[in-house]
N, CA, C and O of each residue as an XYZ file, in Angstrom:
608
protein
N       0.840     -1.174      0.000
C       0.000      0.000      0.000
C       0.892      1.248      0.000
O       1.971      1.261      0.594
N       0.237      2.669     -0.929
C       1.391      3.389     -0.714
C       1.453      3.983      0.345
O       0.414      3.627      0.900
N       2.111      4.847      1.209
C       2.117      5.242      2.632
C       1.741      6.576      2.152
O       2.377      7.055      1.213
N       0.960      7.107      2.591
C       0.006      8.177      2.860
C       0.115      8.714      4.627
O      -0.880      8.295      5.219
N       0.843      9.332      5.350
C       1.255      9.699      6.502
C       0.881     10.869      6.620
O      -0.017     11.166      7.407
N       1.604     11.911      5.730
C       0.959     13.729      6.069
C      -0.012     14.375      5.183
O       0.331     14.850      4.101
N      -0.871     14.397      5.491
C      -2.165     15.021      4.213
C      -2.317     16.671      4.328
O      -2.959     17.346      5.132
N      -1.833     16.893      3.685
C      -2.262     18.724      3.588
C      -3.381     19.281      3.419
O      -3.576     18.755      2.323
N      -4.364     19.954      3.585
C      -5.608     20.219      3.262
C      -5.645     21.923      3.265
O      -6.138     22.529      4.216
N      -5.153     22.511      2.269
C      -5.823     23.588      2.354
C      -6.700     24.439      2.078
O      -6.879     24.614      0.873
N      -7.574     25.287      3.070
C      -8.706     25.506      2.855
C      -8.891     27.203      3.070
O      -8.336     27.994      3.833
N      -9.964     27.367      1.999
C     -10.197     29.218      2.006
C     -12.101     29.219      2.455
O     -13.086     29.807      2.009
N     -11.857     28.235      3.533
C     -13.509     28.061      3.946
C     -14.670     28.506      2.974
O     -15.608     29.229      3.312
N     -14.467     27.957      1.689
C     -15.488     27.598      1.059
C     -16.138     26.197      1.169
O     -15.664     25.363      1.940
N     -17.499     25.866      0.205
C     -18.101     24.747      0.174
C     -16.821     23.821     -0.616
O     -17.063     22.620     -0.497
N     -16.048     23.983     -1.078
C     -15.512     23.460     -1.920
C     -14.454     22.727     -1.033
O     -14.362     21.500     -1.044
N     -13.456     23.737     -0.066
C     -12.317     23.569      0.890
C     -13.261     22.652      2.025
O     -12.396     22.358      2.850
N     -14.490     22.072      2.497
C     -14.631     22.387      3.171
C     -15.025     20.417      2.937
O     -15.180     19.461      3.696
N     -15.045     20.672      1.304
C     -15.475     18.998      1.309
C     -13.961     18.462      1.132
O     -13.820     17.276      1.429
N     -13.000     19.033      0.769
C     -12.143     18.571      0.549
C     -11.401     18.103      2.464
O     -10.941     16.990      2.720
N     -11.451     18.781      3.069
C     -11.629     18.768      4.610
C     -12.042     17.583      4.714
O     -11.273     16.948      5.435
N     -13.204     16.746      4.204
C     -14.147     15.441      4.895
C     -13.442     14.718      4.234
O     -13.315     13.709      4.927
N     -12.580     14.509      2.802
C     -11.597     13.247      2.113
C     -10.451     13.751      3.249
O      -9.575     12.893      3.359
N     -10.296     14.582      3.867
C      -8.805     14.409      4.358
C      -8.930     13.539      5.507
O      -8.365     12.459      5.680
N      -9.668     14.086      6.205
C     -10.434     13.314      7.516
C     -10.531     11.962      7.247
O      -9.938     11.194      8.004
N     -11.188     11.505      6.280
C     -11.817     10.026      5.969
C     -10.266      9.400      5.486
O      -9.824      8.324      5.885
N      -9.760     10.063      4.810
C      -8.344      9.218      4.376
C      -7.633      9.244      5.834
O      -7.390      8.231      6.489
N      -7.332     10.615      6.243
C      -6.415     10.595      7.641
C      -7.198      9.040      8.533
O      -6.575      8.052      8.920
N      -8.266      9.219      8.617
C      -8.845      8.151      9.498
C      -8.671      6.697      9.131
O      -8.880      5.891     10.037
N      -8.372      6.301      8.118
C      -8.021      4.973      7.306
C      -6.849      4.873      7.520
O      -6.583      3.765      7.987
N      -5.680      5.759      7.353
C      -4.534      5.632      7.236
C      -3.690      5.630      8.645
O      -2.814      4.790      8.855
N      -4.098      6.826      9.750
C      -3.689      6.799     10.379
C      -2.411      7.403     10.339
O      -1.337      7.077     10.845
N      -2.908      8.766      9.322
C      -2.219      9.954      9.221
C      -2.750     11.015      9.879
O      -3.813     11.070     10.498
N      -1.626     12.164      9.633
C      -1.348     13.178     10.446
C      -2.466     14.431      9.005
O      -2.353     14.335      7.783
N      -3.126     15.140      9.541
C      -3.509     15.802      8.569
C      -3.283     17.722      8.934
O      -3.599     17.998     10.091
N      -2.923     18.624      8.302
C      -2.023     19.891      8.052
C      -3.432     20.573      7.631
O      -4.074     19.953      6.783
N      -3.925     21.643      8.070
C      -4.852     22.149      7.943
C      -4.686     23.806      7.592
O      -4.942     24.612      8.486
N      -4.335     24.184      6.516
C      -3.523     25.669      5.971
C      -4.629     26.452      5.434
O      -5.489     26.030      4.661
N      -4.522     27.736      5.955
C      -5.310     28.836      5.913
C      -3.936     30.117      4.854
O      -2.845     30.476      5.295
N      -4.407     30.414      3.782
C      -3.276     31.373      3.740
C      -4.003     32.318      3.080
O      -4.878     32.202      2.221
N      -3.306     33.675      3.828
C      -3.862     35.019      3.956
C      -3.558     35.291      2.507
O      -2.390     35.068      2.188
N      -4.350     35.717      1.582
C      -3.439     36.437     -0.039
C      -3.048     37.449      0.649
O      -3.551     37.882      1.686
N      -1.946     37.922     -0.048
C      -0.880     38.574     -0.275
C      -1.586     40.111     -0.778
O      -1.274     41.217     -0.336
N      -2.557     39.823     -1.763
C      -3.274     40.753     -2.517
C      -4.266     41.757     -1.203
O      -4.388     42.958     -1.445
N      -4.790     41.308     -0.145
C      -5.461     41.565      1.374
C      -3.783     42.252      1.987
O      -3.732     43.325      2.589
N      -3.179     41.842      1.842
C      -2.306     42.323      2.832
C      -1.686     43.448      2.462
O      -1.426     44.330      3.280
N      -1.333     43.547      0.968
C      -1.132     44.919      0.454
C      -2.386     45.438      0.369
O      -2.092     46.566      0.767
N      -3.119     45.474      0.239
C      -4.543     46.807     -0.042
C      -4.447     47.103      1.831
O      -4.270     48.289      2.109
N      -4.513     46.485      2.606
C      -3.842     47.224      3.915
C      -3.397     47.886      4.237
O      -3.653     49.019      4.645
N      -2.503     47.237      4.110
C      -0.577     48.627      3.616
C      -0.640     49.706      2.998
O      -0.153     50.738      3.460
N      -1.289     49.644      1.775
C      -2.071     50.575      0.759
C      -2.805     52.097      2.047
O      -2.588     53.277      2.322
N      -3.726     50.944      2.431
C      -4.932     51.951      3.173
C      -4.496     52.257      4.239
O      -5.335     52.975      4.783
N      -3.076     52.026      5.274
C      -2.653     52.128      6.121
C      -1.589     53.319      6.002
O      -1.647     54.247      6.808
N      -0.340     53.282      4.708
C      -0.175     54.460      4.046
C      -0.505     55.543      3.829
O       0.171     56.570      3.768
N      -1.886     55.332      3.660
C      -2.736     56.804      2.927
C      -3.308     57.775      3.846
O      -3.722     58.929      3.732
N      -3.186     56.859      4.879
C      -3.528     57.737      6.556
C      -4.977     56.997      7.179
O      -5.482     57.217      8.280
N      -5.378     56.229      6.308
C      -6.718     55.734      6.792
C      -6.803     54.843      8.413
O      -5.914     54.005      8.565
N      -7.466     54.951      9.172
C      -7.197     54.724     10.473
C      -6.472     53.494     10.794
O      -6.714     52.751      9.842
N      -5.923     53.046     11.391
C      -5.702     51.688     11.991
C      -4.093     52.012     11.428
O      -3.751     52.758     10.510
N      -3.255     51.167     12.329
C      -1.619     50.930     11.910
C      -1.694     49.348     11.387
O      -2.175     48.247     11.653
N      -1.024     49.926     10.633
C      -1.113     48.513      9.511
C      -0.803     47.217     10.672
O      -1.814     46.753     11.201
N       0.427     46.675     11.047
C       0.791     45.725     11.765
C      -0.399     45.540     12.773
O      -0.593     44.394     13.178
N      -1.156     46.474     13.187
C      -2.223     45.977     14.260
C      -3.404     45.467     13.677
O      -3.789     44.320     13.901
N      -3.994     46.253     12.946
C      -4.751     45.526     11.698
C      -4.828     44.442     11.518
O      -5.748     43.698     11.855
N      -2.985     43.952     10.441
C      -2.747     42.609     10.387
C      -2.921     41.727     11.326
O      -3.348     40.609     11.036
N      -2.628     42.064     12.572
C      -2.953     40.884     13.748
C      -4.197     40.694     13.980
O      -4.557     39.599     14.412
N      -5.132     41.733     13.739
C      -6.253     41.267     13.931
C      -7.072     40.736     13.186
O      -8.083     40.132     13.546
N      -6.603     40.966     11.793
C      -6.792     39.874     10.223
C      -6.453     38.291     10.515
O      -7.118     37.305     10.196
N      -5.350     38.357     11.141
C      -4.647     37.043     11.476
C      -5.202     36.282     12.727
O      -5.121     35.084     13.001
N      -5.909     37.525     13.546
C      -6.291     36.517     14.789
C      -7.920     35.892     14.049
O      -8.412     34.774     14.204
N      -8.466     37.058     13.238
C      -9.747     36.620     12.662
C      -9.696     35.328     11.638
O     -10.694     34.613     11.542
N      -8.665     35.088     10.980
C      -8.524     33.873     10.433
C      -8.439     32.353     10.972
O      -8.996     31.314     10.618
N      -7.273     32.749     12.229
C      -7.358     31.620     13.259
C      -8.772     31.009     14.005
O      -9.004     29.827     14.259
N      -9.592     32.127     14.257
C     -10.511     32.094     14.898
C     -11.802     31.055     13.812
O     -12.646     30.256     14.218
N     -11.523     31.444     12.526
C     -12.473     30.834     11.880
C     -11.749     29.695     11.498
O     -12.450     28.692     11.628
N     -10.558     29.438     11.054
C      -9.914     28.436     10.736
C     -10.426     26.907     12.407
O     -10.573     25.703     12.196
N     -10.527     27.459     13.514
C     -10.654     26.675     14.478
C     -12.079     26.480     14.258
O     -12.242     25.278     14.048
N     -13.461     27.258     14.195
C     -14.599     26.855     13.801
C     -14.997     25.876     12.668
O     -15.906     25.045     12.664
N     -13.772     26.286     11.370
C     -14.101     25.599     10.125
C     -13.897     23.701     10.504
O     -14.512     22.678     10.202
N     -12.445     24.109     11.466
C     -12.062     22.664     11.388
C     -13.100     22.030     12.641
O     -13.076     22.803     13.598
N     -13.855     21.026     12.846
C     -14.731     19.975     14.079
C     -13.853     19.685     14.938
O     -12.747     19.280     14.579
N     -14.250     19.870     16.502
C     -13.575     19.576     17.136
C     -13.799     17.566     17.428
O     -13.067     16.952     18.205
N     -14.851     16.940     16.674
C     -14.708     15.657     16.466
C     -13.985     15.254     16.064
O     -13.663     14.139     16.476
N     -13.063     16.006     14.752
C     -12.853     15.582     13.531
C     -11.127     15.763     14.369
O     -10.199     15.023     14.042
N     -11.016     16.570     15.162
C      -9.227     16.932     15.832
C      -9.165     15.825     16.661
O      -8.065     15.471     17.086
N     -10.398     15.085     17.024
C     -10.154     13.364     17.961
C      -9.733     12.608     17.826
O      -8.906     11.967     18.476
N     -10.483     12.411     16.390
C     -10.239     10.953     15.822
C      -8.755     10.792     15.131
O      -8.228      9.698     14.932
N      -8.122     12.164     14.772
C      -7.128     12.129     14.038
C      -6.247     13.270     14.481
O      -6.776     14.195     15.098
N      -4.900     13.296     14.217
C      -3.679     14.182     14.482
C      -4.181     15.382     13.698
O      -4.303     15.155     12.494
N      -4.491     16.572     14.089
C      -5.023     17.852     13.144
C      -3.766     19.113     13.925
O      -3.418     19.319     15.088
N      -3.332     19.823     12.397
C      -2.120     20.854     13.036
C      -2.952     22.151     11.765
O      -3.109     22.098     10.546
N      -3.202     22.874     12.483
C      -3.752     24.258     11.839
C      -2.769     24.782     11.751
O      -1.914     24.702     12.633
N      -2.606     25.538     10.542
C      -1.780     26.408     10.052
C      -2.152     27.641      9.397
O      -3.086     27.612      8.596
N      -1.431     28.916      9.676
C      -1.886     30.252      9.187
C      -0.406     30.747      8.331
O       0.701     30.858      8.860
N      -0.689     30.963      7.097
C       0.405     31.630      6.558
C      -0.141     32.888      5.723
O      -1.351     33.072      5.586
N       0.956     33.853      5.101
C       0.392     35.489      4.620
C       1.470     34.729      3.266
O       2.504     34.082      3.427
N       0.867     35.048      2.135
C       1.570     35.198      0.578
C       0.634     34.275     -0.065
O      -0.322     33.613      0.337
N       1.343     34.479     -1.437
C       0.213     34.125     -2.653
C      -0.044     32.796     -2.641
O       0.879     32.060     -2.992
N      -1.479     32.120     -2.197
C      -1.926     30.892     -2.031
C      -1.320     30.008     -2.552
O      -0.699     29.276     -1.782
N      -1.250     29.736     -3.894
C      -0.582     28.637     -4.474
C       1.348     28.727     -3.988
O       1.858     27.658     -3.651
N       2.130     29.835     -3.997
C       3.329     29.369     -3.771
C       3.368     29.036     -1.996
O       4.012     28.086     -1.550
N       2.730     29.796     -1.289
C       2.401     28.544      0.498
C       2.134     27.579      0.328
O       2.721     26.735      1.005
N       1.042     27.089     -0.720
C       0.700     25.777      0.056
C       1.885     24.941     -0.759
O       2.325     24.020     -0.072
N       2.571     25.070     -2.227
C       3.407     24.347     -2.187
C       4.678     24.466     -1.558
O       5.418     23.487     -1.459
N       4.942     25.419     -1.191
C       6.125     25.731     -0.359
C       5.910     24.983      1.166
O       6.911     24.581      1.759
N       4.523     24.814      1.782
C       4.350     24.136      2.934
C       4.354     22.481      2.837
O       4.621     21.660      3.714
N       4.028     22.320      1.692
C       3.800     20.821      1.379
C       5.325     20.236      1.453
O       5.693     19.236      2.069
N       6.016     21.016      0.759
C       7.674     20.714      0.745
C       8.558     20.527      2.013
O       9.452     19.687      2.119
N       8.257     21.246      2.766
C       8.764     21.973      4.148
C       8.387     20.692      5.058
O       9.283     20.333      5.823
N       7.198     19.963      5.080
C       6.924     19.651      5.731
C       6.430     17.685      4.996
O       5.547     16.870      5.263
N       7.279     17.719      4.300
C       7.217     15.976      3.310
C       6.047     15.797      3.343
O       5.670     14.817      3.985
N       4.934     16.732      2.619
C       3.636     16.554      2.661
C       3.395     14.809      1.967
O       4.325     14.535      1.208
N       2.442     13.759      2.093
C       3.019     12.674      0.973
C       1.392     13.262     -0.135
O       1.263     12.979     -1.326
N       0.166     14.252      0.861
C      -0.939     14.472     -0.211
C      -1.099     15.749     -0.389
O      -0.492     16.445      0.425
N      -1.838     16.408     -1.340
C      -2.326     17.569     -0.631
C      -4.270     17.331     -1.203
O      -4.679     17.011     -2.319
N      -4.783     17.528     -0.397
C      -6.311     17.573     -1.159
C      -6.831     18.630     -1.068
O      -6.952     18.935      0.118
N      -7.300     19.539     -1.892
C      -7.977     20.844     -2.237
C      -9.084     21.221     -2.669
O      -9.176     20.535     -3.687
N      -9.822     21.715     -2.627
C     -11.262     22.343     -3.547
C     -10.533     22.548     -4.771
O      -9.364     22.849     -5.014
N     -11.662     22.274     -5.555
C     -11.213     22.872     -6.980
C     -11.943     24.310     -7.419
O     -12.123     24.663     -8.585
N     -12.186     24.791     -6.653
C     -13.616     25.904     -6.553
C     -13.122     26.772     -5.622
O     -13.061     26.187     -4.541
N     -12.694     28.045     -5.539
C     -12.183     28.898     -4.307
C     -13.572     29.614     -4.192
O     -14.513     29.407     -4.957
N     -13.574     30.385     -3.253
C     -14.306     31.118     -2.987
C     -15.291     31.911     -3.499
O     -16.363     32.213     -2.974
N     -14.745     32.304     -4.818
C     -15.687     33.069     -5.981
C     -15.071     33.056     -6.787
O     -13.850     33.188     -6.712
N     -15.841     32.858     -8.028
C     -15.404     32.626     -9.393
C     -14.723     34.083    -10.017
O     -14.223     34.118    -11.141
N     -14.766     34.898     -9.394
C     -14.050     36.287     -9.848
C     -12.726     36.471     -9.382
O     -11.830     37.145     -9.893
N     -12.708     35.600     -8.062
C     -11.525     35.665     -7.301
C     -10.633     34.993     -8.330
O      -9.537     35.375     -8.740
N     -11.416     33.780     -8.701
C     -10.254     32.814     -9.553
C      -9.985     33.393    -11.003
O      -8.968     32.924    -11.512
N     -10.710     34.359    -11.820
C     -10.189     35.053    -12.811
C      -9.271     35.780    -12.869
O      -8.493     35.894    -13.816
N      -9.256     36.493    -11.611
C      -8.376     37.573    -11.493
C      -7.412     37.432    -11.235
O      -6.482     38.005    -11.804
N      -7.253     36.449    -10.089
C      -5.782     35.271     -9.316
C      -5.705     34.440    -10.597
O      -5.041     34.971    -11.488
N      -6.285     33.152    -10.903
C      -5.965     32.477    -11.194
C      -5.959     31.439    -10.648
O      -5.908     31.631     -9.433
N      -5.998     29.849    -11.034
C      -6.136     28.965    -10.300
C      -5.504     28.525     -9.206
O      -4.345     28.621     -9.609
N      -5.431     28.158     -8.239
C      -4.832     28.247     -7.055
C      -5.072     26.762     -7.378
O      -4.083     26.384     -8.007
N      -5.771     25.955     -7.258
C      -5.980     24.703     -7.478
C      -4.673     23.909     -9.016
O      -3.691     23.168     -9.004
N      -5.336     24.519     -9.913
C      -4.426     24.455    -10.948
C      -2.940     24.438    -10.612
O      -2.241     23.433    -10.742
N      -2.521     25.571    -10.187
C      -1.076     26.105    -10.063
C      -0.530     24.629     -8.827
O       0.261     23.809     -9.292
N      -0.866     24.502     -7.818
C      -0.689     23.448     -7.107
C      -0.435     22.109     -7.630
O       0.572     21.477     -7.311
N      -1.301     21.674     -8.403
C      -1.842     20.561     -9.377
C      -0.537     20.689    -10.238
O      -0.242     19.545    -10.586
N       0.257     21.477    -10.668
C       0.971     21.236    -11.768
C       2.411     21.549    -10.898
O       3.449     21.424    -11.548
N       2.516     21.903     -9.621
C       3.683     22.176     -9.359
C       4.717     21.844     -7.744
O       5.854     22.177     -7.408
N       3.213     20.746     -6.828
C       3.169     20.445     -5.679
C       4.123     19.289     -5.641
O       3.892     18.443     -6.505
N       5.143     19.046     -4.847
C       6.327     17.825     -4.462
C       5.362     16.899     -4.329
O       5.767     15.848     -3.830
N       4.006     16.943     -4.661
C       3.274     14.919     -4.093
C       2.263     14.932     -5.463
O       2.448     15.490     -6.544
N       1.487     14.366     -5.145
C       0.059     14.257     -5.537
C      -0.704     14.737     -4.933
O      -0.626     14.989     -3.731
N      -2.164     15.097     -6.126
C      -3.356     16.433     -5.262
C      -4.283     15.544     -5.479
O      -3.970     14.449     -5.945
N      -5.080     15.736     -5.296
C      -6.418     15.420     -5.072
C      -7.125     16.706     -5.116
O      -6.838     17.709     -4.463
N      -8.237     16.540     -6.098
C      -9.015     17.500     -6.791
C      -9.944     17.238     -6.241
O     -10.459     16.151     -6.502
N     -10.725     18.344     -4.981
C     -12.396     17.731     -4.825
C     -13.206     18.899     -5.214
O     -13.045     20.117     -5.145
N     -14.050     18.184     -5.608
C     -15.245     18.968     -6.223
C     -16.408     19.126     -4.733
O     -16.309     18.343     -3.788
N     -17.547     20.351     -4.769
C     -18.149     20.066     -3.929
C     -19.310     19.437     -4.036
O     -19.695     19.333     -5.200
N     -20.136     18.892     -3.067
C     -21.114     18.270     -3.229
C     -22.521     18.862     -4.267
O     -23.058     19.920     -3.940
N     -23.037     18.078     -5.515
C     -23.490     18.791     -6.344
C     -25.392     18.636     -4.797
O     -26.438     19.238     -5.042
């Protein structure tokens, strides 16, 4: 059997990230792997910040950011079940830069052996404008992906 040990799952809490979440779980739970649960801030949010933090608009940027970052954690811990952190080894992760080069840069870092993803981000405008985040992964991740679609 092939060994399947660290499963990456990263998710932008859509319907899409969110089914891909329940194959990680269900594989982690078969296998009796460790599953990596990555939240990453775009890069594109963090400059329009900086931007609006520059221009004099209220808030200091770095405090802002922490509170961008604590608001991510906060949902990243809701998104993930606290059933689902029982049955299996679950390590949440928060990173800031352009989605696709984190999650393969985390997959590497950390001998990911899967990564499973939505194929669907958040909004279909998001993905015109970015670009596939799914795609870009898919063609450039140290393992194998797993493409999930969400439930029709």
């Amino acid at each position: 059997m092939i060994k399947i040990e660290r499963i990456l799952v990263p998710v932008d809490f859509s319907e899409s990230s969110q089914e891909a979440l329940r194959y990680g779980h269900e594989m982690a739970r078969e296998r009796n792997s460790k599953v990596y649960v990555l939240h990453v801030i775009n890069q594109r949010i963090i400059d329009a910040l900086q931007d609006m933090s520059a221009k004099g608009y209220k808030g200091e940027f770095m405090e802002v950011l922490k509170n961008v970052v604590k608001e991510r954690r906060d949902e990243l811990e809701r998104f993930v079940p606290a059933t689902m952190r029982e049955d299996i080894e679950v390590q949440l992760e928060i990173r800031k830069g352009r989605p696709a080069q984190e999650i393969i840069a985390f997959a590497r870092e950390n001998q990911v052996d899967l990564v499973i993803l939505g194929n669907v981000g958040r909004s279909a405008l998001e993905a015109a404008l970015v670009g596939s985040v799914a795609r870009n992964v898919a063609n450039h991740a140290p393992c194998p992906v797993l493409l999930v679609r969400p439930r029709a």
